[in-house]
C-alpha positions in Angstrom: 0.0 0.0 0.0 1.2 3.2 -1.4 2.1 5.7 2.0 0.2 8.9 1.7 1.7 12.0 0.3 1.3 15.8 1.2 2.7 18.7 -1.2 2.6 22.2 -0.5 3.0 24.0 -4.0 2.3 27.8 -5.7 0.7 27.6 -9.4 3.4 30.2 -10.1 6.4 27.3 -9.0 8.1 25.7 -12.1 9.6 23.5 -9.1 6.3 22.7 -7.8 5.4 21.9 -11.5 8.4 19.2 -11.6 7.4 18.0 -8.5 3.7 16.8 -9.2 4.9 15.8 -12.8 7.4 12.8 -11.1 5.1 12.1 -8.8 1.5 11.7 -11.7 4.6 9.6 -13.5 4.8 7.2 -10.9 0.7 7.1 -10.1 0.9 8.7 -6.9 -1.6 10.2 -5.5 -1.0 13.0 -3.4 -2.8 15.7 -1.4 -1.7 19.0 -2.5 -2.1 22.6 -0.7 -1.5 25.4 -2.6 -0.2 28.3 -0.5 -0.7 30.9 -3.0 -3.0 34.0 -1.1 -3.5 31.5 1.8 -0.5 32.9 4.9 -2.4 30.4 6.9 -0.9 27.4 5.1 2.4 28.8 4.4 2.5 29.3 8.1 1.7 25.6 8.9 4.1 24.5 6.2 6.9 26.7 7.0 6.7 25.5 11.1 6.7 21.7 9.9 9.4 22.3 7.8 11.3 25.3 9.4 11.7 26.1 4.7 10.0 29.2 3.6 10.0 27.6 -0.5 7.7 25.2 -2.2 7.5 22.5 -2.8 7.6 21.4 0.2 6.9 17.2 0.1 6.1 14.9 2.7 6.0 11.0 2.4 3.3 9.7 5.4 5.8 11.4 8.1 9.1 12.0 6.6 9.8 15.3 5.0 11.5 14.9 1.5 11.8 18.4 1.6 11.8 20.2 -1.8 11.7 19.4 -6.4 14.9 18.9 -6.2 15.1 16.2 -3.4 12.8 14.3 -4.6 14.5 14.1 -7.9 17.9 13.2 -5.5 16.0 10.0 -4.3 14.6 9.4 -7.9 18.3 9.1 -9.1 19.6 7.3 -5.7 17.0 4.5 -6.3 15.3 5.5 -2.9 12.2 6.7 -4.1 9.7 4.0 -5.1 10.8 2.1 -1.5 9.7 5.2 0.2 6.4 5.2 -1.9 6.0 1.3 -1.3 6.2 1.5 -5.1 6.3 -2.5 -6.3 6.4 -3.8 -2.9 
């Protein structure tokens, strides 16, 4: 069973862009807040991460952190054992 995945994105964020791309690839569903004219959320999402960009991604509890992380575990091999991708 796939582990449930939270994004924090902007629709302005090429990053964020990348981000959901990899992840629709894969067939990973994810829940996704958008921060854009909401300080509320970027508040939450900058205390749980202590990052003030987007994407920010988290895998059930483990942060990933931002695009270009996610892409770092992509390459390393790590990401689909995260995901329970195949397993």
């Amino acid at each position: 069973m796939m582990k449930a995945l939270t994004i924090y994105t902007s629709n302005t964020c090429g990053f964020c862009f990348r981000a959901k791309q990899l992840l629709r690839k894969k067939g990973v569903a994810f829940t996704e807040y958008c921060i854009d004219g909401r300080p509320d959320l970027r508040r939450e999402m900058m205390q749980k991460s202590g990052r003030t960009t987007v994407p920010q991604i988290w895998i059930a509890e483990y942060h990933v952190g931002g695009c270009d992380d996610l892409y770092a575990l992509e390459r390393a091999g790590k990401l689909d054992s995260l995901l329970n991708i195949g397993q």
